[in-house]
Each structure stands twice: as structure tokens, then as C-alpha cells.
C-alpha positions in Angstrom: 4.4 -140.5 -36.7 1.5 -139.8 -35.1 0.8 -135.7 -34.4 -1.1 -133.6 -32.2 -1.8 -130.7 -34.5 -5.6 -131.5 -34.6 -5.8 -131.2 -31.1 -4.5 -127.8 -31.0 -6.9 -126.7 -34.3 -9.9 -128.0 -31.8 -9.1 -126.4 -29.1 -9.0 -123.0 -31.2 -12.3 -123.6 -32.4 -13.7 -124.7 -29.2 -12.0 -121.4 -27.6 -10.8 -123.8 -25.0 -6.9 -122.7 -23.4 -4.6 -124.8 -21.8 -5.1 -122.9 -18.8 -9.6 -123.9 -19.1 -7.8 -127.6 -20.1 -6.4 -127.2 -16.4 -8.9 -125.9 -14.6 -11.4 -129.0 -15.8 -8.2 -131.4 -14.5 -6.6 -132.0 -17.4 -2.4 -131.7 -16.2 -0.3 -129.2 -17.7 2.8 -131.7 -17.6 0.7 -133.8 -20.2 -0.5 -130.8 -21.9 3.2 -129.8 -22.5 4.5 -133.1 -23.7 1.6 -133.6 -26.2 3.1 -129.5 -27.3 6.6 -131.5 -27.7 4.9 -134.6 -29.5 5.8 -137.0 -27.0 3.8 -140.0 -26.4 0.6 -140.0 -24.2 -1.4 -143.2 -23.0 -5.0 -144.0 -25.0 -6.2 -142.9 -21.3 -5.0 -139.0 -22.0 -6.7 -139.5 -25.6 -9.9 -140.7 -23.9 -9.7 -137.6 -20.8 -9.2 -135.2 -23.7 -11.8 -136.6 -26.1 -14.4 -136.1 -22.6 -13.1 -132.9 -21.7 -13.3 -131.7 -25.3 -16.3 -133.5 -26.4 -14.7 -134.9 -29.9 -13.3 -137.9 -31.3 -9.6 -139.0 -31.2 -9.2 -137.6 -34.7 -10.4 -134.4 -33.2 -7.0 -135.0 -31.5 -4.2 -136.5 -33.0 -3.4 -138.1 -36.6 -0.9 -140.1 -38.2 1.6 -138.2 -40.6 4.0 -140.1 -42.9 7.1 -140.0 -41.8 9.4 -140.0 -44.8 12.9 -139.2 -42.9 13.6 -142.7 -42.8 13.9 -142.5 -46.9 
């Protein structure tokens, strides 16, 4: 499964809120959903890569997922 956790670490280092995410037109809704691990388009990765000034595995990461064991 793929999770968002790095994208949260980065934006702790960068010092970079949801709220400064907002402010530079990044949407809350989307913000929110990648806080719930919901799907987002390579378009979102690509905005927050910009905004953030990183690479997509500044962003998200792929985690076994061994539930289905």
C-alpha cells in the first residue's frame, strides 16, 4: 500500500503547515484525504513535489502490506 508518512516528515522539516500548503493553492480537501491515505492523482504528487520542492519519495512510499497473509 502506498503511504503518505514521508510527506508529512517533509513538511516538518520544511516547517511548511497545511494551512502555508493552502495559502500557495494547494486544497485542504486533498490535503485531508492524503491524512486518511486515500488515493490522489500523479497530478496532486506533481503540485506537491512543486510546492514543496522534493521528489515524489519526499512524498509518499510503498509499504508491504502483509494483511492479506
Amino acid at each position: 500500500m502506498i503511504s503518505y508518512e514521508p510527506l508529512f516528515k517533509t513538511m516538518k522539516e520544511k516547517k511548511i503547515s497545511s494551512y502555508e500548503l493552502a495559502k500557495r493553492g494547494f486544497p485542504r480537501s486533498t490535503y485531508y484525504a492524503l491524512k486518511q491515505g486515500k488515493s490522489v492523482t500523479t497530478n496532486t504528487v506533481n503540485q506537491l513535489c512543486s510546492l514543496l520542492h522534493c521528489s515524489v519519495s519526499d512524498i509518499m512510499e510503498y509499504v508491504e502490506d502483509n494483511s492479506d497473509i
